[in-house]
N, C-alpha and C positions, 0 to 999 in steps of 0.2 A: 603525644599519646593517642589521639583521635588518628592519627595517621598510622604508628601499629596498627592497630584494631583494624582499619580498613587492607592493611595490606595483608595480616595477618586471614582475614575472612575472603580477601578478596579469590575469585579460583584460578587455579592455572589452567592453559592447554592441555596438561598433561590430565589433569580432574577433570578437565569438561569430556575429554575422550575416552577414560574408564567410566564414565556415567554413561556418555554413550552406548560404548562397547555392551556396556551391563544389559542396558535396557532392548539393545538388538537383540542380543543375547536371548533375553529371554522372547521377544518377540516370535523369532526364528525357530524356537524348541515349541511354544504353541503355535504354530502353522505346521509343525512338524508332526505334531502330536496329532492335531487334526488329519493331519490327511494320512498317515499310516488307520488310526480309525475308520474311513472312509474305507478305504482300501479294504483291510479287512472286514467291513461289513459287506462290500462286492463281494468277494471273494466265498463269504461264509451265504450269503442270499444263493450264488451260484454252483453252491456247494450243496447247498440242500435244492433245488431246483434241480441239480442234476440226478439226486439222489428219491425223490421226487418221480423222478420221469421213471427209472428202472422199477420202483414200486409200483406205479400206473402198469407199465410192461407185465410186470410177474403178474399181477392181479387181475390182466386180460387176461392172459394166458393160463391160468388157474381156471378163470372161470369158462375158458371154451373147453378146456381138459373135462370140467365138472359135466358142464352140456354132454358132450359126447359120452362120457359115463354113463351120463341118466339114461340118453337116447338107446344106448344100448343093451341098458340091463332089462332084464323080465322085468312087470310091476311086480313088487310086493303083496301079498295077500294082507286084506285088513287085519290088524289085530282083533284076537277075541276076548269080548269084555264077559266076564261071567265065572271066570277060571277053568273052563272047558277048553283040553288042550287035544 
């Protein structure tokens, strides 16, 4: 009887290698999972850095447009407070 039970519990090759299997398994899908994350977090950092610089660009370039504007218009007359037009 004691000898069932032990042969019955005991594991095979074939159970030690789907326990294996299992547990690479899932090993292999988080390293996987981590580094596509990684990746896309490069990707989106250099995504917005590059998105980033064009914004810096337009917004020099706005502001020399504005300069020359100013530089070239007449001044303005003050406005008149009192309601005399």
């Amino acid at each position: 009887m004691h000898v069932a039970l032990l042969l019955a519990f005991q594991p095979t090759l074939l159970g030690i290698a789907a326990i294996v299997s299992a547990v690479s398994g899932m090993i292999v899908s988080v390293v996987a999972a981590r580094r596509a994350s990684k990746e896309g977090k490069e990707k989106a950092d250099e995504d917005c850095l590059q998105r980033l610089r064009q914004a810096r660009a337009e917004a020099e370039a706005y502001a020399q447009e504005l300069h020359q504007l100013k530089m070239h218009l007449p001044p303005e007359p003050p406005d008149q407070i009192g309601g005399e037009q």
